[in-house]
C-alpha positions as CSV (number, residue, x, y, z in Angstrom):
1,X,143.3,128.3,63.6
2,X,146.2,125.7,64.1
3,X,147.2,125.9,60.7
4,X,147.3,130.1,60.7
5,X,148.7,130.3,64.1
6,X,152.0,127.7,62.7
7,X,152.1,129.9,59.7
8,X,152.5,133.0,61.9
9,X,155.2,131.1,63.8
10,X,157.3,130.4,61.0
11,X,156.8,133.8,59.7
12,X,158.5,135.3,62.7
13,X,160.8,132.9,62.4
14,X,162.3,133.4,58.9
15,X,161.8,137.3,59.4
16,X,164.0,137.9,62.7
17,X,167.2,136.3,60.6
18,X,166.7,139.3,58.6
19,X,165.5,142.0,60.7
20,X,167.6,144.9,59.3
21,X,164.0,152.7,60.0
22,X,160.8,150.2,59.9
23,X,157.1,151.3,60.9
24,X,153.8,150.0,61.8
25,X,151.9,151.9,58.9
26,X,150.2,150.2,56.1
27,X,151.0,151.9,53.2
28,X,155.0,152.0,51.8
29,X,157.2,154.1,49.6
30,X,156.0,153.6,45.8
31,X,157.0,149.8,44.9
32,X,157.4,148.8,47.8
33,X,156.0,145.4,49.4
34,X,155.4,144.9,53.0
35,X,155.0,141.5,54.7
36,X,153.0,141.5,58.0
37,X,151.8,139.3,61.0
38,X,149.8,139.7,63.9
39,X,149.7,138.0,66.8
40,X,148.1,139.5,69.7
41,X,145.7,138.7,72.9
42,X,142.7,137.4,71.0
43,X,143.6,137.7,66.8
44,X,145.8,136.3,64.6
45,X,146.8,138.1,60.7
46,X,149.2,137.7,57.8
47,X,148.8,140.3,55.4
48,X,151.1,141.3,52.5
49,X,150.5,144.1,50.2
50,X,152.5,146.3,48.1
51,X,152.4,150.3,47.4
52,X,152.1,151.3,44.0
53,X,151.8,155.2,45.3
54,X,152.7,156.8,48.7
55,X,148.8,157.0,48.9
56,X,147.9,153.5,49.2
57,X,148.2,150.0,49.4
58,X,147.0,146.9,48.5
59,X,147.4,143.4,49.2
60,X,146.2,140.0,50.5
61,X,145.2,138.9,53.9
62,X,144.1,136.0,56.4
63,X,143.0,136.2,59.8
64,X,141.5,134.2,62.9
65,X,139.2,137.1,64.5
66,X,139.5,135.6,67.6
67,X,135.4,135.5,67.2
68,X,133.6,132.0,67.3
69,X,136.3,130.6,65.4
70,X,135.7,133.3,62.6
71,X,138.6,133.3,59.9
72,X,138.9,135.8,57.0
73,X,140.1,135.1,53.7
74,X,140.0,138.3,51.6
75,X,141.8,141.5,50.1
76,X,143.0,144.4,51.8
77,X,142.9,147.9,50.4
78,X,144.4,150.6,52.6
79,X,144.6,154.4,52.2
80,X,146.8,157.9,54.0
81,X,143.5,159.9,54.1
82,X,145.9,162.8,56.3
83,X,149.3,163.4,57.1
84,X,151.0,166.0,59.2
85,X,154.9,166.5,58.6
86,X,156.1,169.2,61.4
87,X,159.2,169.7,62.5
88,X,159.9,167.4,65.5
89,X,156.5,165.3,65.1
90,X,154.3,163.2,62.5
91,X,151.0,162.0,62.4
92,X,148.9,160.0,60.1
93,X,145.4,158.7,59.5
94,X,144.7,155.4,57.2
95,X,141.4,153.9,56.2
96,X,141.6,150.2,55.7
97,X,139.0,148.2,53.7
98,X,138.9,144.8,53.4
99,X,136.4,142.0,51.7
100,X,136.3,138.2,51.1
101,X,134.8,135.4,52.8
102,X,134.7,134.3,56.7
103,X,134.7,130.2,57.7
104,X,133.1,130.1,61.3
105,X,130.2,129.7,63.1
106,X,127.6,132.0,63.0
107,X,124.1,132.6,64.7
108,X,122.7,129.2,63.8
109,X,125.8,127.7,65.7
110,X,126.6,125.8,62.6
111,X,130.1,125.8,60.4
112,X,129.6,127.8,57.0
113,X,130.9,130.2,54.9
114,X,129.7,133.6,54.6
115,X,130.5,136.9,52.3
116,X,132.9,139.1,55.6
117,X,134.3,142.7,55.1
118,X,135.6,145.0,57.7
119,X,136.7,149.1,57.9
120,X,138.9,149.9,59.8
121,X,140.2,153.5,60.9
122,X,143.2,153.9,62.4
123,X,145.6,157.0,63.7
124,X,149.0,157.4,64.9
125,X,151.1,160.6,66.1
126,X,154.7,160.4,67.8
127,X,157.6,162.3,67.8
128,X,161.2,160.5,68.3
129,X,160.1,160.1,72.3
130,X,157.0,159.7,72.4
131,X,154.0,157.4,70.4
132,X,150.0,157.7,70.9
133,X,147.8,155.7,68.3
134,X,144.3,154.1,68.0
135,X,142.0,151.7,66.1
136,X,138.8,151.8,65.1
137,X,137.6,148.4,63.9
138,X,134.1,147.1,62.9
139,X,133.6,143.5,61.0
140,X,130.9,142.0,59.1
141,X,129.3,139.0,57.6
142,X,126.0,138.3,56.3
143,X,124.9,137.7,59.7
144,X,126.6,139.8,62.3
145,X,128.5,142.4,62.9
146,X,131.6,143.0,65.8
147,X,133.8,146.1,67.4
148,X,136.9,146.4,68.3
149,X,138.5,149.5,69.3
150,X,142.7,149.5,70.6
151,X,144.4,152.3,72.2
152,X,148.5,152.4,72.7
153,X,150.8,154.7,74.3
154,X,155.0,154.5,73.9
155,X,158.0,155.8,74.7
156,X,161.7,155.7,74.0
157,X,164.3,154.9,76.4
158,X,166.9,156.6,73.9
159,X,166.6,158.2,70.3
160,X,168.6,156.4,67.8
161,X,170.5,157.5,65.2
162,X,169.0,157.1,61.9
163,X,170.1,153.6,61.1
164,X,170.5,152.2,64.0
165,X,168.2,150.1,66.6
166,X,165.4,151.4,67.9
167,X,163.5,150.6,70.8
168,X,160.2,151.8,72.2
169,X,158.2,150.5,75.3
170,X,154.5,150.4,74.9
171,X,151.1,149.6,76.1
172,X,148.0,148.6,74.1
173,X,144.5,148.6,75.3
174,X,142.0,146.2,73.4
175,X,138.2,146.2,73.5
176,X,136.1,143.7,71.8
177,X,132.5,143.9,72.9
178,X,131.3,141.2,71.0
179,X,133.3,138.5,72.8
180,X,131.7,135.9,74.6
181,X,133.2,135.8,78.5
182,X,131.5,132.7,79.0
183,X,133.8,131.3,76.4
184,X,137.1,132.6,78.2
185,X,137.4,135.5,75.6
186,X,138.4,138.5,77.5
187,X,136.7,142.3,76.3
188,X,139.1,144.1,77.4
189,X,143.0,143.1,77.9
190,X,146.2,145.3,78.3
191,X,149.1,144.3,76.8
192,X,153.2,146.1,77.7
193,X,155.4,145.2,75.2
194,X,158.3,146.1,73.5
195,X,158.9,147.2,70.2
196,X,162.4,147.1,68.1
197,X,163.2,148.2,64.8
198,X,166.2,148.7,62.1
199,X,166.3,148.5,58.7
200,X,163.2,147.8,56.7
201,X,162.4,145.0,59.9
202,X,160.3,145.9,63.3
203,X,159.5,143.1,65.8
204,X,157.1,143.3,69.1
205,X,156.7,141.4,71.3
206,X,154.3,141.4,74.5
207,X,152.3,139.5,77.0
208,X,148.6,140.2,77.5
209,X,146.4,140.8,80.9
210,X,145.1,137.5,79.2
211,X,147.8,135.6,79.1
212,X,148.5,135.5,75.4
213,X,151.9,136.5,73.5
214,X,151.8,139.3,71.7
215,X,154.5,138.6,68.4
216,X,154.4,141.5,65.7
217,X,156.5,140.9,62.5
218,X,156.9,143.7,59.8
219,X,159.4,143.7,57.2
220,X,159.6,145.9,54.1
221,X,161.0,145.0,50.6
């Protein structure tokens, strides 16, 4: 978890220098490649992948599920299943696959490594005020199965120019059912944060209801 969480660090870290119209969606324009971390209340991702239609996407990740010291090693494929282009509004929905293995501990208590995969289905719709999205999430290894199921809400204090900084102001809601209180894990946490983007570069960053940062990276290229 160290390791990932210092790799996430210094991703942020080497991305802000070049923070340069960004978005949170996972699938690009056709070869492109997109470079993403995650950082939020109770997870932890990196996950590149690159676009060889406007369809789809995929692409490598790594991530500390926040669940008994569960880390996924595995590919990612992602997919538009719906898009909606109207005149003063967009929305999308992506289905996101992913499978590989999972270091942690499982029912036993015991450290081992297990076959892991995870769908995920996720929506978004916003004009250039306002953003509503959500997250459908559901992880599995040989042995057990978790949920987790996000909600956020923005807005923007101004509409940008194309080209130029954008900001929004947000709030995500997270529930994880699966988490252990007892542990200190929290099942549900609300997290404000702020989101800026410019360029092919977007950057978020938040505090939790659980006291963790929230640091998104995404930069295209």
């Amino acid at each position: 978890m160290k390791k990932l969480l210092s790799l996430s660090a210094m991703t942020v870290l080497a991305g802000t220098v070049a923070l340069t119209d960004a978005d949170a969606r996972p699938v690009s324009y056709p070869g492109g490649w997109t470079l993403m971390q995650v950082n939020e209340a109770e997870s932890h991702s990196l996950h590149i992948h690159y676009s060889p239609s406007p369809k789809y996407s995929i692409g490598l990740k790594v991530e500390d599920m926040g669940y008994q010291d569960h880390i996924f090693y595995g590919g990612q494929y992602n997919r538009l299943l719906k898009r909606w282009n109207k005149p003063a509004s967009q929305a999308n929905i992506y289905l996101k696959l992913g499978a590989g293995i999972a270091d942690g501990q499982f029912n036993e208590g015991l450290d081992k490594t297990q076959a892991a995969g995870f769908a995920r289905l996720s929506g978004d719709w916003e004009t250039r005020r306002w953003f509503t999205g959500g997250d459908i999430h559901v992880y599995a290894t040989e042995d057990e199965t978790m949920s987790h199921q996000s909600i956020r809400l923005g807005v923007a204090p101004y509409v940008a120019d194309t080209g130029a900084l954008h900001t929004w102001l947000m709030v995500q809601v997270d529930h994880r059912p699966n988490l252990d209180e007892t542990l200190g894990a929290e099942k549900l946490t609300a997290t404000p944060l702020i989101r800026f983007f410019k360029g092919s570069g977007l950057l978020e960053l938040g505090y939790s209801t659980n006291e963790e940062p929230l640091v998104n990276f995404i930069y295209r290229f």
